[in-house]
C-alpha positions as CSV (number, residue, x, y, z in Angstrom):
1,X,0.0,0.0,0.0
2,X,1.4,2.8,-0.9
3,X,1.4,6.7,0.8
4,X,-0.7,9.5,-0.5
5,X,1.6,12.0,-1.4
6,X,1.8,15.6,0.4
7,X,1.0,18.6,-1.2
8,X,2.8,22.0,0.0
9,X,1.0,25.1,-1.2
10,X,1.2,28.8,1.2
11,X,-2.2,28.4,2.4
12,X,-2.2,24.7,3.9
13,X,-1.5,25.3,7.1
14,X,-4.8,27.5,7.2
15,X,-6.9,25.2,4.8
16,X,-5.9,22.2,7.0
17,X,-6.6,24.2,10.2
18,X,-10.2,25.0,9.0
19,X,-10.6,21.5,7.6
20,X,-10.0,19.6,11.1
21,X,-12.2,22.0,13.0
22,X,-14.6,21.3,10.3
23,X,-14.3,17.6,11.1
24,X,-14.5,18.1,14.6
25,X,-17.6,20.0,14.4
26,X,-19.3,18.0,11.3
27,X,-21.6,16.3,14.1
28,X,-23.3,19.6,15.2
29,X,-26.4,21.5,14.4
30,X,-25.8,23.9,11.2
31,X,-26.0,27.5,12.9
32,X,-22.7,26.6,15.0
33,X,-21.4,25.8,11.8
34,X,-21.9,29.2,9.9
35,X,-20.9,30.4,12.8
36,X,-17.6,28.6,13.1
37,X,-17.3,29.2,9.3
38,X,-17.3,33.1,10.1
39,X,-14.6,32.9,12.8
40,X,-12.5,31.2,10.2
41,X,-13.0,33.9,7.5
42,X,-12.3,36.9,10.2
43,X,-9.3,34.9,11.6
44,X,-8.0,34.3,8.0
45,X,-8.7,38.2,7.1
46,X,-6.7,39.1,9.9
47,X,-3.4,41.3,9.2
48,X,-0.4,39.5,10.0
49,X,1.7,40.6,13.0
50,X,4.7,42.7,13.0
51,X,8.0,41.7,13.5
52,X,10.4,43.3,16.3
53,X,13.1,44.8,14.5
54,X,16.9,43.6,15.4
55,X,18.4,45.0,18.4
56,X,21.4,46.9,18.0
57,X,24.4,45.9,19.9
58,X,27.4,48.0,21.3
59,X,30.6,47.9,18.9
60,X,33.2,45.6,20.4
61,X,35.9,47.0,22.2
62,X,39.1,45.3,22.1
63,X,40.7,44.5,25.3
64,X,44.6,46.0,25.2
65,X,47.2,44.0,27.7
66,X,49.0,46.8,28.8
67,X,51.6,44.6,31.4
68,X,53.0,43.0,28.3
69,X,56.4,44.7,29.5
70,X,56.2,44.0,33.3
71,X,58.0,40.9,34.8
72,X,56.4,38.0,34.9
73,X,54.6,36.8,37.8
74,X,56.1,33.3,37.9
75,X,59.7,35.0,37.7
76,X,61.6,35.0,41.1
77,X,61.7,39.3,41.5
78,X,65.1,41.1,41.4
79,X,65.1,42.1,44.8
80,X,64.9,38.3,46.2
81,X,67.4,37.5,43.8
82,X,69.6,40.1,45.1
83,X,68.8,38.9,48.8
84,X,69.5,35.3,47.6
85,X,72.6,36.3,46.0
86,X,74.0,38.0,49.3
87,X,72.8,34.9,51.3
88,X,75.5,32.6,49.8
89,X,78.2,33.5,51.9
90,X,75.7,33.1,54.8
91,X,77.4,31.1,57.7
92,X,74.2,29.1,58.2
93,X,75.2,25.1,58.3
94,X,74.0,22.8,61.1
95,X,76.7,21.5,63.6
96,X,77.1,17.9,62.4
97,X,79.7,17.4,65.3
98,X,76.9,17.5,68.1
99,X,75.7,14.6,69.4
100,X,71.9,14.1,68.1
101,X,69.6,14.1,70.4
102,X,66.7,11.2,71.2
103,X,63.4,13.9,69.1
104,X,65.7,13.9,66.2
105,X,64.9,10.4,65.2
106,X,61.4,11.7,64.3
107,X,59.9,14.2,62.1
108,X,58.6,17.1,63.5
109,X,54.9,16.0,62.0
110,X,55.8,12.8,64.0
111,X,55.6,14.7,67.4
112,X,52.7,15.7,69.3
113,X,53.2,18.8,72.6
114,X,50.7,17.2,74.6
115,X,51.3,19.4,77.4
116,X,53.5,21.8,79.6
117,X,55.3,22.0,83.1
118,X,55.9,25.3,84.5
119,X,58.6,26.4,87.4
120,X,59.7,30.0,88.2
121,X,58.2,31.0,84.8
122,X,59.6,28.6,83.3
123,X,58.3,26.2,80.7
124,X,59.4,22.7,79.6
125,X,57.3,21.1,76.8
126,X,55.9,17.7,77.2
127,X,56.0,16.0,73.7
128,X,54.7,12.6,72.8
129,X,56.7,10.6,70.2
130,X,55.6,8.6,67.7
131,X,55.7,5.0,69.9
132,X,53.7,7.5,72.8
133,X,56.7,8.1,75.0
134,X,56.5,11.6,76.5
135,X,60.1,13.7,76.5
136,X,60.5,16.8,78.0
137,X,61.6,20.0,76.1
138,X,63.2,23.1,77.3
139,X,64.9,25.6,75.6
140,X,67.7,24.8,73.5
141,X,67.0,21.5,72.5
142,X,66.7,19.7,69.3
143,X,64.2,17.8,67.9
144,X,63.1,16.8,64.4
145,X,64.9,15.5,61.6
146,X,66.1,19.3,60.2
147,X,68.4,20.7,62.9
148,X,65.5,22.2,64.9
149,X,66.9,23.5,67.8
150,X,63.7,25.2,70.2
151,X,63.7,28.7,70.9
152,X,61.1,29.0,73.5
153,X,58.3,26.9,75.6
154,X,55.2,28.6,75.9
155,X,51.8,27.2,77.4
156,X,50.1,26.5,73.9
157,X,53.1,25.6,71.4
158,X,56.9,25.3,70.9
159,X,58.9,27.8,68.8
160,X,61.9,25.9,67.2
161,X,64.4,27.1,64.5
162,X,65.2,24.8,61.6
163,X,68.1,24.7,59.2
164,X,66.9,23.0,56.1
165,X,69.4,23.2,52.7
166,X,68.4,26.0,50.7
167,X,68.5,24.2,47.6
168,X,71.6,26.3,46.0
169,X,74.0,23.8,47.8
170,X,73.7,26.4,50.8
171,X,71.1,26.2,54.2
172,X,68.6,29.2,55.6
173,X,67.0,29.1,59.2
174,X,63.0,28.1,59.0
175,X,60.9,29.0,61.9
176,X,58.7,26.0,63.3
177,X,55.6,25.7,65.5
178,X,54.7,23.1,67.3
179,X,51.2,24.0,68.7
180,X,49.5,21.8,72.1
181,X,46.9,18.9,70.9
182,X,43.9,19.4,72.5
């Protein structure tokens, strides 16, 4: 069986409009029908609606770098450079000749201040190791694995100094907290 063919002609959409509400309305009485058969002429007589016209749109401005001939922000500035530069004949080197002390066996992420003792305003740090032995730690001792040496005990954390290779074949000093666990 084959398929009727379609037909496309400018009114169609219109005709075939009238002709379905014609079909749907075939069963009434015949005033409705002149009636619906005079809505379809006024529709169809109708004027066509306008269309909106095309909005205009701001001319394109184009965007001009002007930092082209600034440094670059992943370049290490001049002034660090220089201070770099005059920090190679620093005398910053760890004392290999000491005897190491128990806390350097650990890294400092390793240890825990789990407390304080105080005497004549003085503090000692109580630090917990990582097999939860608990070492005292004044002043002027050194713990971690980078030459941290501790500067001062207060109640909530221990200040320590360490000297870590600066990675020029030369060391600098990096400060160090080690805060109380609550």
């Amino acid at each position: 069986m084959s398929r009727p063919s379609t037909i496309h002609h400018p009114s169609l959409p219109r005709m075939g409009f009238a002709l379905l509400v014609c079909a749907f309305t075939a069963c009434s009485d015949t005033s409705d029908m002149a009636e619906l058969q005079r809505h379809i002429v006024d529709v169809t007589l109708r004027p066509g609606g306008g269309i909106e016209p095309t909005p205009t749109f701001l001319p394109y401005e184009a965007f001009t770098y002007s930092a082209a001939a600034m440094r670059s922000p992943f370049d290490v500035p001049l002034t660090v450079r220089m201070r770099e530069a005059g920090q190679q004949g620093n005398t910053v080197r760890p004392n290999e000749n000491r005897v190491r002390e128990a806390l350097e066996n650990f890294a400092l992420t390793e240890l825990v201040m789990v407390g304080m003792l105080s005497r004549d305003n003085t503090y000692i740090g109580l630090v917990r190791d990582p097999s939860w032995l608990i070492h005292r730690v004044p002043a002027g001792v050194y713990m971690g694995k980078n030459h941290g040496r501790v500067l001062a005990v207060s109640p909530t954390q221990i200040d320590l100094v360490e000297i870590v290779p600066s990675g020029d074949g030369g060391w600098v000093e990096r400060p160090r907290t080690l805060a109380l666990q609550r």
